[in-house]
PAVO-528568 format. One record per residue (C-alpha): z, y negated, x; residue in three letters. Coordinates in nm, 2 decimals. Layout:
N
VEXLUM       pz       py       px   code
VEXLUM        Z        Y        X    Ala
...
This chain:
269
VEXLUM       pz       py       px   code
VEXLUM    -6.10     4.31    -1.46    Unk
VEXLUM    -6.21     4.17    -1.11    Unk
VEXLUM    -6.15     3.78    -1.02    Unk
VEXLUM    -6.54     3.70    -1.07    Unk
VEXLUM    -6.50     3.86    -1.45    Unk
VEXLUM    -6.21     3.67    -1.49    Unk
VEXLUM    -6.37     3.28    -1.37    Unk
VEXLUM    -6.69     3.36    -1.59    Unk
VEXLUM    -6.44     3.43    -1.91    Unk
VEXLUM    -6.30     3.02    -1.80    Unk
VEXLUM    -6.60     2.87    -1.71    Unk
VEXLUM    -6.74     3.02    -2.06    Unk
VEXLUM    -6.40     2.87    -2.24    Unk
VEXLUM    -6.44     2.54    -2.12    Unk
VEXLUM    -6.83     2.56    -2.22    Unk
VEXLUM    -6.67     2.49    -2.59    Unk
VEXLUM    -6.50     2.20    -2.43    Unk
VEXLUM    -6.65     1.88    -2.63    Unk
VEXLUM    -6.98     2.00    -2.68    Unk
VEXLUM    -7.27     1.73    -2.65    Unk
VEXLUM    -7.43     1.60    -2.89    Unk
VEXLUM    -7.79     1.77    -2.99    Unk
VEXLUM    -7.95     2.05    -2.71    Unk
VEXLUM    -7.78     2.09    -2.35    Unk
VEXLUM    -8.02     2.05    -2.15    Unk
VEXLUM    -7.93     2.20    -1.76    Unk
VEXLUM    -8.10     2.16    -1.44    Unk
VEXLUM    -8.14     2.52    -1.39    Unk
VEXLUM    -8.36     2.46    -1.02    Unk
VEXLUM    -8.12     2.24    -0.89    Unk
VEXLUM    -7.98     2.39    -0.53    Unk
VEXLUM    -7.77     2.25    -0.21    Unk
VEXLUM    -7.91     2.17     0.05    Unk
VEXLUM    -7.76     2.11     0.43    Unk
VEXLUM    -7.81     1.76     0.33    Unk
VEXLUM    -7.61     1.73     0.03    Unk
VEXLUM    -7.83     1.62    -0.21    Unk
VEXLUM    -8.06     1.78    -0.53    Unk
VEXLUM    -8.36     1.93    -0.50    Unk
VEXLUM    -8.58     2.04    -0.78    Unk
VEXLUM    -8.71     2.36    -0.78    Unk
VEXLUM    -8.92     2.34    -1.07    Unk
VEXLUM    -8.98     2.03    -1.34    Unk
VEXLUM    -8.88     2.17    -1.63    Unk
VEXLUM    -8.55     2.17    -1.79    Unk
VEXLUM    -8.43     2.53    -1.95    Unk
VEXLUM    -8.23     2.52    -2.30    Unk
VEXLUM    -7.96     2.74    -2.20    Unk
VEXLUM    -7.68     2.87    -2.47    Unk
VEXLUM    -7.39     3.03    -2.36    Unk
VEXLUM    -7.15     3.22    -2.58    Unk
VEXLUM    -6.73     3.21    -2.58    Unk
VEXLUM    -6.60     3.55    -2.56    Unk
VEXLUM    -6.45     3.71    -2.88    Unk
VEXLUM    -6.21     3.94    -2.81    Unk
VEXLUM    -5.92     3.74    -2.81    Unk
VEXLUM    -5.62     3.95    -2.67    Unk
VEXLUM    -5.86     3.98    -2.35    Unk
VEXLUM    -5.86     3.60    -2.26    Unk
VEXLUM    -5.49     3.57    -2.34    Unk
VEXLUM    -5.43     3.87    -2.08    Unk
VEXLUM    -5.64     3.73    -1.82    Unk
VEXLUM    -5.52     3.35    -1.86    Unk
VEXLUM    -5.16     3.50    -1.85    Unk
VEXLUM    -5.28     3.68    -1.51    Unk
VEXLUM    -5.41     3.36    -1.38    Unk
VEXLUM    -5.11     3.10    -1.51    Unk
VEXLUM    -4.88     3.32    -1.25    Unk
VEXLUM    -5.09     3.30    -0.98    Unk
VEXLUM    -5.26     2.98    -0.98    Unk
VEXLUM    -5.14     2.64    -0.79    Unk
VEXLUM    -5.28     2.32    -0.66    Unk
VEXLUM    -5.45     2.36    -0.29    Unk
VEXLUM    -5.27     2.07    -0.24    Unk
VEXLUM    -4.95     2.00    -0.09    Unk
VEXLUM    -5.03     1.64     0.06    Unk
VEXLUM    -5.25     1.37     0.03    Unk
VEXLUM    -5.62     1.41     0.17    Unk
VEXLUM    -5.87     1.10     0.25    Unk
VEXLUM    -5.92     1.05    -0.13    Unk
VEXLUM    -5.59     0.98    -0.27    Unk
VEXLUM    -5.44     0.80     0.03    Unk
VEXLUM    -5.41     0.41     0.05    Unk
VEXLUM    -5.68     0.25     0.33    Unk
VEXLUM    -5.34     0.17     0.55    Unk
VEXLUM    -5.24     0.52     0.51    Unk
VEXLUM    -5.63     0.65     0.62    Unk
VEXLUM    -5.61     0.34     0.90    Unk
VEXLUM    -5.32     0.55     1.04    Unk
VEXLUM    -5.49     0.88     1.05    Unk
VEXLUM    -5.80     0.76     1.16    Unk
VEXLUM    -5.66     0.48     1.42    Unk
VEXLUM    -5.83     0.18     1.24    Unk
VEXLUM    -5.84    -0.04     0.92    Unk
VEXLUM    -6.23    -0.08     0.96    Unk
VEXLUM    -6.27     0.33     1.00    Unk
VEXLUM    -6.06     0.37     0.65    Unk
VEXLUM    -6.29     0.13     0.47    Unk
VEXLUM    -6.63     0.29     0.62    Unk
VEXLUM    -6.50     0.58     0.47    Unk
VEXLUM    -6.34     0.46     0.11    Unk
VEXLUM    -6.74     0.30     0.10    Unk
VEXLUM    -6.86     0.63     0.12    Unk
VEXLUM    -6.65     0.77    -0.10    Unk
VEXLUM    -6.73     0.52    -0.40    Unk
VEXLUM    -7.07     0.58    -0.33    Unk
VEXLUM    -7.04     0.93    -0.41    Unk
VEXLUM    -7.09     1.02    -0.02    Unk
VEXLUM    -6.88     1.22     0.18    Unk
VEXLUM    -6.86     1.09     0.52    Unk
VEXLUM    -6.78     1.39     0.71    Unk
VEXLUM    -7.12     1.49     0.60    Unk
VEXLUM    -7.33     1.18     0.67    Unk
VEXLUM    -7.17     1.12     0.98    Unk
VEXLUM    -7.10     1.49     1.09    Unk
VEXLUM    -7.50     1.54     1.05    Unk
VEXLUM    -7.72     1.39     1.25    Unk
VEXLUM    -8.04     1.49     1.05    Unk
VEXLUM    -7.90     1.38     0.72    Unk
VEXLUM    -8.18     1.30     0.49    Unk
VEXLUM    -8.20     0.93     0.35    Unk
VEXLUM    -7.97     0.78     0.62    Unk
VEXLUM    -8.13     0.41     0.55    Unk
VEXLUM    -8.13     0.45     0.21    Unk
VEXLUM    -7.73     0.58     0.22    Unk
VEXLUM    -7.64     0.27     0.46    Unk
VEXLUM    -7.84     0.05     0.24    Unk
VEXLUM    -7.61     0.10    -0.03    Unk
VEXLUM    -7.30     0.01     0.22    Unk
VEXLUM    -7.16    -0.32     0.24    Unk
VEXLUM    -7.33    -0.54     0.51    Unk
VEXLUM    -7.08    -0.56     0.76    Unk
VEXLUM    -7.09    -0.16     0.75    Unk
VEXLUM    -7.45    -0.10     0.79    Unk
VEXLUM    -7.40    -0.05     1.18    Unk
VEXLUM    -7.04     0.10     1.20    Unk
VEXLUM    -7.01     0.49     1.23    Unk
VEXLUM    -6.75     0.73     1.25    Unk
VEXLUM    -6.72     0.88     1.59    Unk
VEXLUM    -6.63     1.27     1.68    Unk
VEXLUM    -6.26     1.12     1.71    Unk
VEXLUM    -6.22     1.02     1.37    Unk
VEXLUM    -6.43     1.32     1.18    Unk
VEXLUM    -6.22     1.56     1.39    Unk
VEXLUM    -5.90     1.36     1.23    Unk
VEXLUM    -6.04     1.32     0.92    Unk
VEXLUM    -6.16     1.73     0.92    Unk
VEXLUM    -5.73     1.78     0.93    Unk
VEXLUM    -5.68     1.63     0.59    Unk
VEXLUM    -5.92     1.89     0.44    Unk
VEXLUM    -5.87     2.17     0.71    Unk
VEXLUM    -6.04     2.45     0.51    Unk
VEXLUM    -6.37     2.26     0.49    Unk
VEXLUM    -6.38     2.06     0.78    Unk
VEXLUM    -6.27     1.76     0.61    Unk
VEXLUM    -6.53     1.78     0.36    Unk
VEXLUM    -6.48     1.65    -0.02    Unk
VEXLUM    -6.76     1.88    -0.11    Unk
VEXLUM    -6.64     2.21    -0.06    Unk
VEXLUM    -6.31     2.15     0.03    Unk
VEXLUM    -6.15     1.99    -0.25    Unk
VEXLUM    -6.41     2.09    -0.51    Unk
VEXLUM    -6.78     2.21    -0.58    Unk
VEXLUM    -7.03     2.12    -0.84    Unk
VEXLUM    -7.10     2.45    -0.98    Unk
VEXLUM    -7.31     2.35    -1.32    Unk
VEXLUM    -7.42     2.02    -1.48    Unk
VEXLUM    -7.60     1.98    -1.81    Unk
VEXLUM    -7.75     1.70    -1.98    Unk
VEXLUM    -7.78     1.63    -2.35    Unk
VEXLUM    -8.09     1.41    -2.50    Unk
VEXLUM    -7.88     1.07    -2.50    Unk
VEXLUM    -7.83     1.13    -2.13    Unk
VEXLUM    -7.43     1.20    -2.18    Unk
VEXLUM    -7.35     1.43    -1.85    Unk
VEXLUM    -7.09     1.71    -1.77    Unk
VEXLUM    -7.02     1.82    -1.46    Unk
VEXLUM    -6.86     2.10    -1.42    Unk
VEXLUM    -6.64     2.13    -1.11    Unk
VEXLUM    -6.49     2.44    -0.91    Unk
VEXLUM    -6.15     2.42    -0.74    Unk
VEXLUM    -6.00     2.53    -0.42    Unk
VEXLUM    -5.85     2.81    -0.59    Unk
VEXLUM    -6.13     2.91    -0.80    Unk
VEXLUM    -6.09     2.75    -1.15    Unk
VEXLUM    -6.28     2.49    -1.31    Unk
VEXLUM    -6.25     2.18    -1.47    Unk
VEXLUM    -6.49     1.96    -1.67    Unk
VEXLUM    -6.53     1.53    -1.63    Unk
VEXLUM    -6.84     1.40    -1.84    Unk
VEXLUM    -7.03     1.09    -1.74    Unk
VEXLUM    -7.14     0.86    -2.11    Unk
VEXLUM    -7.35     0.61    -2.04    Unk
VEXLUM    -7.36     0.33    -2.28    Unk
VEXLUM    -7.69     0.14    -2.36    Unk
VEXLUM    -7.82     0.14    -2.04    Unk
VEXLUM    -7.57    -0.08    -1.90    Unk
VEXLUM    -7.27     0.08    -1.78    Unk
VEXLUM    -7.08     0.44    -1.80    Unk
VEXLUM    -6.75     0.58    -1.89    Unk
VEXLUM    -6.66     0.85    -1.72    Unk
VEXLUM    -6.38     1.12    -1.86    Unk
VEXLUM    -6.15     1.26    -1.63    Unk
VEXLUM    -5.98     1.59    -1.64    Unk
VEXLUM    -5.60     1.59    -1.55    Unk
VEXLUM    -5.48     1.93    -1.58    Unk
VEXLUM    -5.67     2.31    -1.58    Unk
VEXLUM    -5.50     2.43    -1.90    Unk
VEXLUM    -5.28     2.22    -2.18    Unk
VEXLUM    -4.94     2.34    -2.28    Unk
VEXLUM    -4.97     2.06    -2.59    Unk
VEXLUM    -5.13     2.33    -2.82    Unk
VEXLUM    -5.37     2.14    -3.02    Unk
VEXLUM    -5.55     2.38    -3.29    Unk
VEXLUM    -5.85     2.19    -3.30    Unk
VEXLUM    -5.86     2.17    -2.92    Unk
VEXLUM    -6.02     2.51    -2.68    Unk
VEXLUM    -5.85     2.36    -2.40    Unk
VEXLUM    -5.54     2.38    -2.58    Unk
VEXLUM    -5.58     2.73    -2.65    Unk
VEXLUM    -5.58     2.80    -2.31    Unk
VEXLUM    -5.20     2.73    -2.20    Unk
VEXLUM    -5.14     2.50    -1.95    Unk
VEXLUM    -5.30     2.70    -1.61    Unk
VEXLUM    -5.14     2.43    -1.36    Unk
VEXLUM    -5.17     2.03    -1.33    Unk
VEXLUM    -5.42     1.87    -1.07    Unk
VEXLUM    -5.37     1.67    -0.74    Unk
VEXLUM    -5.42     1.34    -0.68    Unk
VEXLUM    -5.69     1.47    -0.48    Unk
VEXLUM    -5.88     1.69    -0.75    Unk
VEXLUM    -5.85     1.41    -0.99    Unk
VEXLUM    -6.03     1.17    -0.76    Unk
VEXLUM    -6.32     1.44    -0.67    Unk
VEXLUM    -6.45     1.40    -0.99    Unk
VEXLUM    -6.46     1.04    -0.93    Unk
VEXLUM    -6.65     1.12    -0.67    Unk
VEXLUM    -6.88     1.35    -0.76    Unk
VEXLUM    -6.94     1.12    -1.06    Unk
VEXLUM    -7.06     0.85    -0.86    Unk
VEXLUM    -7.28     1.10    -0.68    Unk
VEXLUM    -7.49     1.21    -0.96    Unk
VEXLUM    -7.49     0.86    -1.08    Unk
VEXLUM    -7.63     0.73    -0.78    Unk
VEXLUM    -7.92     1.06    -0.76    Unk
VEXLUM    -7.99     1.00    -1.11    Unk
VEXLUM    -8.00     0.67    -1.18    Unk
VEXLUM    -7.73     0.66    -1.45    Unk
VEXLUM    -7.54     0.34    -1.50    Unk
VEXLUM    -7.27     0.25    -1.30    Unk
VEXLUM    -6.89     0.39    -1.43    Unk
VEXLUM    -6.73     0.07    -1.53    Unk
VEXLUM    -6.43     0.24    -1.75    Unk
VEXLUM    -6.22     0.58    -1.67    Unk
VEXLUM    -6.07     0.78    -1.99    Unk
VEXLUM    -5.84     1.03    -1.94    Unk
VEXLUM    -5.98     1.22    -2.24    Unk
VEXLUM    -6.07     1.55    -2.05    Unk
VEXLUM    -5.86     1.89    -2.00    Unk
VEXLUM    -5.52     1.87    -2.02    Unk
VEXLUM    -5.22     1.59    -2.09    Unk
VEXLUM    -5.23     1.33    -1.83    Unk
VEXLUM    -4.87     1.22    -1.94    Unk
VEXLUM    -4.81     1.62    -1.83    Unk
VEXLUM    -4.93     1.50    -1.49    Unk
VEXLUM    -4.80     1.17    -1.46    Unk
VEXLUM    -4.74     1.17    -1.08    Unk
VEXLUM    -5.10     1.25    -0.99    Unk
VEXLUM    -5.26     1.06    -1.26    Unk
């Protein structure tokens, strides 16, 4: 079975992951653009069902194949799960680290917006910044050191920790993003908003779970391999993004109630 087969069988698995309440509704003409940011292709939204493969023995073969193969991209810390003195010392400055932890919890990654002159919304992104950052900017210097924590992607969250490869939205406005890793599996986080007034957002810790619960598809999986620091935080990340493009409430709580056993993954929990 070739690689692609194999991530559609996962990404179908963890479709039975805590399915939402009611109809899924999916943006289905949602793209990327150079900018970043979702554009619409069309306004309406497509019910979309998706079935979990049946033939057992096949997904325990293939998540065997994968369990022996598969580890964490990373090795050290990248921008996200370092401390703003540690990103002061990579990027020569305090005030550099905290330009770009505000981008970060603004769901914007700052290797874009600054690497891209042209970036759409610009005022509107700076707006959101904290006053005193309005007018600061990261110069070729620091996105050339900040492009060495996430080599493969020229230091880019987006791409080179993770991508958002599906989202879907039930009726109560309860979202789940579904994110692809470095080395090609995927993990789920779901945003719940709560009466309008804030969000909780669920965090995944581990691709997999060894704990074995019947009632539980991600147990059934095995545990694949645990998550970095890094891939923890993307989702974090990405969270805030949506949240931000789609007007969700702000994520005031964090639940690790997603794949896997964060007690598994204690370190980079």
């Amino acid at each position: 079975m070739t690689t692609t087969a194999r991530l559609q069988c996962i990404a179908m698995l963890l479709t039975a992951l805590s399915p939402l309440p009611s109809a899924s509704f999916h943006y289905s003409g949602w793209t990327m653009q150079k900018q970043h940011q979702y554009v619409q292709k069309n306004s309406v939204f497509v019910l979309e069902s998706q079935q979990v493969p049946t033939v057992e023995s096949e997904q325990q073969q293939i998540l065997k194949e994968i369990k022996s193969t598969s580890t964490s991209s990373f090795t050290t810390k990248g921008a996200l799960s370092m401390s703003i003195d540690e990103l002061a010392e990579v990027l020569d400055g305090k005030g550099r680290a905290l330009l770009a932890w505000d981008c970060y919890s603004i769901g914007v990654d700052p290797a874009i917006f600054y690497g891209d002159p042209t970036f759409e919304n610009a005022d509107e992104i700076r707006s959101l910044l904290p006053t005193q950052r309005r007018t600061q900017t990261l110069g070729k210097d620091a996105l050339s050191k900040l492009s060495s924590l996430y080599a493969n992607n020229g230091g880019q969250v987006e791409g080179g920790v993770a991508s958002l490869s599906h989202i879907s939205r039930s009726s109560d406005d309860t979202t789940k993003l579904l994110l692809q890793l470095q080395d090609g599996l995927e993990v789920e986080t779901v945003i719940i908003p709560w009466n309008g007034e804030r969000s909780t957002l669920c965090i995944s810790s581990q691709v997999g779970c060894r704990q074995g619960c019947t009632f539980c598809a991600t147990g059934r999986m095995g545990r694949l391999r645990s998550l970095s620091s890094d891939e923890i935080l993307s989702q974090m990340f990405f969270a805030r993004k949506i949240c931000r493009l789609e007007n969700l409430p702000e994520i005031r709580n964090i639940v690790f109630m997603g794949m896997g056993e964060p007690a598994d993954n204690a370190e980079n929990v």
